[in-house]
Structures are given as structure tokens and as C-alpha cells.
C-alpha positions in Angstrom: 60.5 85.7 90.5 63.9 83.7 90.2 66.1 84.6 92.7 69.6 83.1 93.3 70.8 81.4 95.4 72.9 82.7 98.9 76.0 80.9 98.1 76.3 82.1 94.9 75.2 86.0 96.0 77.9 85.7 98.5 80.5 84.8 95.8 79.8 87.9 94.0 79.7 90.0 96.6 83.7 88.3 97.9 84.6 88.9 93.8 83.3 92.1 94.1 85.8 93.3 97.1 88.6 91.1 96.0 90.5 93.2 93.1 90.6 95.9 96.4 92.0 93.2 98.1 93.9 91.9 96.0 96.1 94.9 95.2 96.6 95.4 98.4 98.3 92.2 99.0 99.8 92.6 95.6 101.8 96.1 97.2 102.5 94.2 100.1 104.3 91.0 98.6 106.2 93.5 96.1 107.1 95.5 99.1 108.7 91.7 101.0 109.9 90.6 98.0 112.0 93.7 97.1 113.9 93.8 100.8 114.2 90.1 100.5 116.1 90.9 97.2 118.1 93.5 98.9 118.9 91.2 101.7 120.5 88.8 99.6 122.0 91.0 97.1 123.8 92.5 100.4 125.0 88.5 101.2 126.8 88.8 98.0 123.8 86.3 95.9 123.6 87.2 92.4 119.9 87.9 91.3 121.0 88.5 87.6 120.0 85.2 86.1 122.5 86.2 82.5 125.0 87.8 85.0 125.4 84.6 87.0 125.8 82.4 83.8 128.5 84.8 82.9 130.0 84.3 86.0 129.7 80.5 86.1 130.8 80.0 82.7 134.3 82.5 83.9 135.3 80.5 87.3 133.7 76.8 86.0 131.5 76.7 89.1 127.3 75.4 88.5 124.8 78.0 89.6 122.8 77.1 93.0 119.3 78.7 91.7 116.9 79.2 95.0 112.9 79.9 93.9 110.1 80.7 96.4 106.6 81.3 96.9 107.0 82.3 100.3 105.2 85.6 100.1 102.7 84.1 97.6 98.7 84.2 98.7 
């Protein structure tokens, strides 16, 4: 009888558990990125990417854009 090998029964078994997993990280980094937003909304940092050209284009200033991965997996 044919029988596969550990490694690959392992994998299965970690893909199995990993969409459980994976949604609850997926709450979590929502969760960090929405107070990260509120954080710097309360600094006065736009997080309207139309709103901010708007604003730009009004007072002549270029947009400082900051992009993270911080809470990423």
C-alpha cells in the first residue's frame, strides 16, 4: 500500500488548522490597524487618499504618503 510521506502528512495537517488560524490573525491585524488609523487621524494625518489631493492641490503643498506592513504576518 502507498503511503505518503511524513513531511508532506504534516503539511496537510498545518493547511488544515491554518484558515482557523489565519482568521484569527486576520481579526487581530484589523483590530491594530484600525487604532493605528485612529491614532494618526487624531495627529491631524489625512487617511483620505482623494481628500489629501484635494488638499494638496488647494495650499500647493506635495503629499508625504507613509505605507506599512508592520502588522503583516
Amino acid at each position: 500500500m502507498f503511503q505518503l510521506p511524513k513531511t508532506i502528512s504534516l503539511l496537510g495537517a498545518a493547511m488544515f488548522a491554518m484558515p482557523l488560524v489565519a482568521q484569527q490573525d486576520q481579526e487581530a491585524l484589523i483590530e491594530k490597524r484600525d487604532a493605528k488609523v485612529a491614532a494618526m487621524s487624531e495627529k491631524g494625518w489625512v487617511t483620505d487618499y482623494s481628500k489629501a489631493r484635494e488638499m494638496a492641490a488647494e495650499s500647493g503643498k506635495m503629499i508625504f504618503v507613509y505605507f506599512t506592513r508592520s502588522y503583516a504576518p
